[in-house]
Steps between C-alpha positions, in 0.01 A plus 500: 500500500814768479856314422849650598742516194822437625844350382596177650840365433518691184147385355170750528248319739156604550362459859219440665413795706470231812904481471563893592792363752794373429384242728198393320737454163660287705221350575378361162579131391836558272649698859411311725656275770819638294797669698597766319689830440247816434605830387220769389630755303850477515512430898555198711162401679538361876230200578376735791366776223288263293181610644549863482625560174213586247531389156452801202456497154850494334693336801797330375527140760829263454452156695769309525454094610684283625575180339702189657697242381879373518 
């Protein structure tokens, strides 16, 4: 099975092949059920684009959770 080299927050991450959308990243079990704050390759990422946007070799991802408290 292929893997996607990518950069995620600032770490190289290999892939698994099944996670060639941003949406199934987001789909693996340290992403998800978390709201967060995606940008892929320098840009902002609206919820709406998840599906669509392939995954490449190289992509730089930033996600950015949010954490509560007071």
């Amino acid at each position: 099975m292929l893997a996607l080299k990518v950069v995620i927050n600032g770490e190289e991450t290999l892939l698994p092949e099944e996670c060639g959308t941003l949406a199934g990243l987001l789909r693996l079990p340290e992403w998800k059920d978390r709201r967060l704050v995606v940008e892929l390759n320098g840009e902002i990422v609206s919820r709406e684009e998840y599906d669509q946007l392939s995954l490449n070799n190289g992509d730089r991802i930033e996600l950015v959770h949010f954490v509560g408290g007071g």
